[in-house]
N, C-alpha and C positions, 0 to 999 in steps of 0.2 A: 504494500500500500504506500502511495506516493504523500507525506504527510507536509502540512504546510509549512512549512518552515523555512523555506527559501526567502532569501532578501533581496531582491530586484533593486537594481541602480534607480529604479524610478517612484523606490519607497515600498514600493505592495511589499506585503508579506504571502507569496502564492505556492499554492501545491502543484510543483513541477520536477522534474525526474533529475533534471542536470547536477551532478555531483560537487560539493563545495571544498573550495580548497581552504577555506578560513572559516570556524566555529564565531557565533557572537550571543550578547546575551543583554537581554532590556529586564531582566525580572521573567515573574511566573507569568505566562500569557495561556496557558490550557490548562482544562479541570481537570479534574481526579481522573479519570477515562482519556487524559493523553487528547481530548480536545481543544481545541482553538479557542480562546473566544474573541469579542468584540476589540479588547484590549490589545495597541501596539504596541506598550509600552509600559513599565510599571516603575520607574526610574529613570532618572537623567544620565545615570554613568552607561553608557552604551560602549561597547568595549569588542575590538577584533582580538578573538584568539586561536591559538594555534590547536589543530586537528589534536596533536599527541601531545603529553606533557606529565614527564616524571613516572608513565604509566600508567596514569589513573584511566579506569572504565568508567561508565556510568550508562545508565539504560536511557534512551530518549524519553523525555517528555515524563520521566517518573512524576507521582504524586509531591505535591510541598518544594519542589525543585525549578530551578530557573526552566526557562522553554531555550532550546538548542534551536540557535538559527545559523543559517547557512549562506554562505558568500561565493560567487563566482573566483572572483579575486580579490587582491583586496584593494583595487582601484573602486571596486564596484563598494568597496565596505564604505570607505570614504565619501561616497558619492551617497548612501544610506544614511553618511552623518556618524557612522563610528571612528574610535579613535585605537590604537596598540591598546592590548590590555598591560597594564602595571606588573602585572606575576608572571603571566607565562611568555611573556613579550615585553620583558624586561629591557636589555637592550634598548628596542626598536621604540618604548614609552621614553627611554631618559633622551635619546635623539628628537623624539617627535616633541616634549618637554622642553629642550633645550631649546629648538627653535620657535617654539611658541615664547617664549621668556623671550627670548630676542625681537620677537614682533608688537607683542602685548604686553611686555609687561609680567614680574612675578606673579606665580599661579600652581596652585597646586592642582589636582586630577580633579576634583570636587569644582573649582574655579573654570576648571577647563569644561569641566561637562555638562555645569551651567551655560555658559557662553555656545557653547556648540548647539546647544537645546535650544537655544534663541535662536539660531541661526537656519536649523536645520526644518523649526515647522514654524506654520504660519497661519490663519483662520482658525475657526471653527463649522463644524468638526476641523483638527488639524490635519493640515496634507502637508507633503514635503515644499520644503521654502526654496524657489530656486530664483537666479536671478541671471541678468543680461550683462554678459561682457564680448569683448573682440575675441571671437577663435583665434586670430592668431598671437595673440598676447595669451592665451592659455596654456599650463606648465604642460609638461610630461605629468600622467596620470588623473588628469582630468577629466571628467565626463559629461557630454553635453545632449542636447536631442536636437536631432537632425531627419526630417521627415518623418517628426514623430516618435524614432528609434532613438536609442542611445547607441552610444558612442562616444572611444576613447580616446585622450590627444595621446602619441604615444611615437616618440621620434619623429617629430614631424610630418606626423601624417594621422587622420583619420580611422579605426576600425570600428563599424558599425559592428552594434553586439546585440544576436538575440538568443531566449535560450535554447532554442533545437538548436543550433549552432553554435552557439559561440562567436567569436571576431570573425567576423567576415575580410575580406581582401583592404588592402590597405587603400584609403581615397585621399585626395588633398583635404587639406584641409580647410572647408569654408572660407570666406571672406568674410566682411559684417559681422553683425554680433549674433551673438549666439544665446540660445536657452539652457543655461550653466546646471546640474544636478548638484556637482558637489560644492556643498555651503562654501559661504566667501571666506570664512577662516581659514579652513580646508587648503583652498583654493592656495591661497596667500602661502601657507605651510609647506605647498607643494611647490612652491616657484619660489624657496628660499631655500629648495635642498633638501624636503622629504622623500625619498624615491620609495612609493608604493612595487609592493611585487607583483607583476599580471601575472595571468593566467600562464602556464607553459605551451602552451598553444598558437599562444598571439608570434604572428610572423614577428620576424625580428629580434626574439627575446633568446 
């Protein structure tokens, strides 16, 4: 059974088959019976983590337990609005840390997951917050929609991404401005020298 837990660059949470190469976690979002509910999110620290770590097992979706959700890569986690988890992505939090203090100003993880919560939704009900800048001023790791689709900036060039596929062939990259997925913080983080890991798949990598 294909359960919902996949995280789309374009915010949904959907039941789709494509295998995730990064674990993440918003709090408990299904009942007892390992279902779904209305809820995206149950917390502000939203956190990319890694598949394997120290060994540990755990059953999906158990009772009393955060809900296991799933990332393409983690360009697409960024673009979700998560951030390196602090424990198992140690390392890659004190790098992504470090350059946030360099942009923003002192900030612990709590500080950071506020400010990204602001950034990341917007109305009510909330939907993901995205906004308009120039494609080509967009870093490496960026994600944007482009007829609709998303799509990665990713060495100078374009890969539309859907999930029966994955990155499609490499396109220029737009002109004009663009409809940006991942939040301006994000954004900023990534064109100061955050380098996200794609998919192994994506030409070029």
């Amino acid at each position: 059974m294909t359960r919902q837990n996949r995280v789309l660059p374009t915010g949904e949470i959907a039941a789709l088959p494509f295998r995730g190469a990064w674990m993440g976690n918003r709090g408990i979002l299904h009942d007892a019976a390992g279902q779904p509910g209305p809820a995206r999110w149950r917390h502000k620290n939203w956190i990319c983590c890694k598949l394997a770590f120290k060994g540990r097992k755990r059953p999906l979706m158990a009772p009393h337990s955060y809900t296991e959700l799933f990332f393409y890569d983690e360009p697409q986690a960024l673009a979700a609005g998560h951030r390196p988890c602090a424990e198992c992505r140690r390392e890659d939090y004190n790098r992504f840390r470090g350059i946030w203090e360099r942009l923003f100003g002192p900030a612990d993880a709590k500080a950071i997951d506020a400010a990204l919560h602001k950034a990341r939704l917007a109305g009510r009900p909330a939907q993901q917050c995205r906004h308009q800048a120039p494609s080509p001023d967009l870093p490496d790791g960026a994600m944007i929609l482009t007829e609709d689709q998303p799509g990665l900036i990713w060495q100078g060039a374009l890969h539309p991404w859907t999930p029966d596929h994955g990155y499609g062939p490499a396109r220029p990259v737009p002109d004009g401005p663009a409809t940006v997925l991942t939040p301006a913080p994000l954004v900023a983080i990534l064109a100061a020298g955050y380098r996200p890991l794609p998919h192994p798949g994506l030409t070029g990598v």
